[in-house]
C-alpha positions as CSV (number, residue, x, y, z in Angstrom):
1,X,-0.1,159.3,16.3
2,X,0.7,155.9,14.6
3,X,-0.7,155.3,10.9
4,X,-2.2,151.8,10.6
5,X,-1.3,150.0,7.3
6,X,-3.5,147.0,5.9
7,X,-1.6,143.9,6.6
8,X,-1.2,142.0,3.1
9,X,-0.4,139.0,2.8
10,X,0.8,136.7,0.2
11,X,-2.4,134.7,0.0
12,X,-4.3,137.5,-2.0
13,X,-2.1,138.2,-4.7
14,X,-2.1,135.2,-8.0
15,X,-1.1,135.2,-11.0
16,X,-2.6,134.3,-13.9
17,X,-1.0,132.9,-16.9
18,X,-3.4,133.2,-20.3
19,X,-2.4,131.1,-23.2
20,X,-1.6,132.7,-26.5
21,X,-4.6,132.9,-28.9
22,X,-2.3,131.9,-32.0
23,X,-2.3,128.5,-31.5
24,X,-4.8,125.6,-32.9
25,X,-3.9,123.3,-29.7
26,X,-4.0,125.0,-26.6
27,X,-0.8,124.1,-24.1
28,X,-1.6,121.1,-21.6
29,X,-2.8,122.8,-17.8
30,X,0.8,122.1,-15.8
31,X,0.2,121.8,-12.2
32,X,2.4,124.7,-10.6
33,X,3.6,123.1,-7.8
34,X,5.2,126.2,-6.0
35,X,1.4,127.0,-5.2
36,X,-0.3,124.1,-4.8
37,X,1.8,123.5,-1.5
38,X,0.0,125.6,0.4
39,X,-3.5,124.6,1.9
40,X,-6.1,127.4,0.4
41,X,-3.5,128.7,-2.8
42,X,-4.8,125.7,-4.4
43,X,-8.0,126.1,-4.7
44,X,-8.1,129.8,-5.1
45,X,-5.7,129.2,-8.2
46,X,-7.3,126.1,-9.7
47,X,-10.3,128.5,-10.0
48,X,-8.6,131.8,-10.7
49,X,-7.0,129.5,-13.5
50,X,-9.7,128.0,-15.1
51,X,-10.6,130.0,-18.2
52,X,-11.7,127.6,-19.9
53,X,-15.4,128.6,-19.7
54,X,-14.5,132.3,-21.6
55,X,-13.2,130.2,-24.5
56,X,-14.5,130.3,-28.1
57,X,-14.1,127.0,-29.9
58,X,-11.2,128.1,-33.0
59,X,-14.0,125.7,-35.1
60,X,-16.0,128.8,-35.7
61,X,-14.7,131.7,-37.4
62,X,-14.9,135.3,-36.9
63,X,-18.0,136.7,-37.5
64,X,-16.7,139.9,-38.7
65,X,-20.0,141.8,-39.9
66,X,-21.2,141.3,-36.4
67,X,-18.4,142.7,-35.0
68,X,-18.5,146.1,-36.8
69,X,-21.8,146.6,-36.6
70,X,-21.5,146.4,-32.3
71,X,-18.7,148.9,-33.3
72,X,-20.7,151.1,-35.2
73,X,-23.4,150.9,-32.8
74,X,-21.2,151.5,-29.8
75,X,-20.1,154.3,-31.9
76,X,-23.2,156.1,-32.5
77,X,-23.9,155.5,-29.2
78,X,-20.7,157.5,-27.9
79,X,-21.2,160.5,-30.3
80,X,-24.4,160.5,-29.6
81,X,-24.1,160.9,-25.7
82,X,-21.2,163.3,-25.9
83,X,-23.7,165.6,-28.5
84,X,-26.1,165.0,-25.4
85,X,-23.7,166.3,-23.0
86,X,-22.2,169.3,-24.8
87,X,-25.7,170.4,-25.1
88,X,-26.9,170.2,-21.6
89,X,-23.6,171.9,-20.6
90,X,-24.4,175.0,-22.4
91,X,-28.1,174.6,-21.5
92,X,-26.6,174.9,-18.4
93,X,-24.4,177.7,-18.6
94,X,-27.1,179.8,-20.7
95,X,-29.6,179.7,-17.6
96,X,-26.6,180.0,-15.3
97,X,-25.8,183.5,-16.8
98,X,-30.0,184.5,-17.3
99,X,-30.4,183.6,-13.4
100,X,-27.0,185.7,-12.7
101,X,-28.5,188.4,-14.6
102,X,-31.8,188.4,-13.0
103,X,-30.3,188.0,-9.4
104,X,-28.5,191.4,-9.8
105,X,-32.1,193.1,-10.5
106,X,-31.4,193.9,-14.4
107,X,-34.8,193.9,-16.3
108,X,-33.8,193.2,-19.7
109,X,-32.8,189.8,-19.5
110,X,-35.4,187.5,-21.4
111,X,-33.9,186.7,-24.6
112,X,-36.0,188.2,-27.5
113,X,-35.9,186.4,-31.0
114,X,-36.5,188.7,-34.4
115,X,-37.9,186.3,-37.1
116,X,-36.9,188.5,-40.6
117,X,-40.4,189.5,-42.1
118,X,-40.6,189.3,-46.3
């Protein structure tokens, strides 16, 4: 039995080159002639190239107390969902071994709490 392989081509595959973020002029758009030779390449890379949209002006500065507080917040949020999950995992595993203990017909399985009387 043969194995069938996806046929790649080089169409597909581009490369993007990003600018450095250090600079206060970005470098001029060269056109890269290698790709622009072939009918489709172009058009795909003039696109794929464009990044112009997903650029802050360097006018503004960094608003740093934003920042950390989306840090902080994302924060919370983790410790708060892995608090979430380590206590549904031994939710979990306490009615796991309850449910095993009732399946094998033992009666004193119901967990009794003593509150200390003064």
């Amino acid at each position: 039995m043969k194995t069938e392989r996806p046929i790649i081509s080089d169409d597909e595959h581009v490369v993007l080159k990003f600018r450095p973020r250090t600079s206060d002029h970005p470098p001029a758009r060269r056109d890269e002639s290698g790709l622009a030779n072939t009918p489709g390449k172009a058009s795909r890379t003039a696109a794929a190239s464009d990044l112009s949209r997903y650029e802050q002006p360097r006018d503004e500065g960094d608003d740093f107390r934003h920042r950390m507080l989306a840090n902080v917040a994302a924060f919370a949020f983790t410790v708060a969902l892995t608090a979430i999950g380590i206590w549904l995992a031994v939710s979990i595993a306490d009615l796991r071994k309850t449910q095993d203990c009732v399946l094998m017909g033992r009666r004193d399985c119901a967990r009794i709490s003593v509150t200390p009387q003064g």
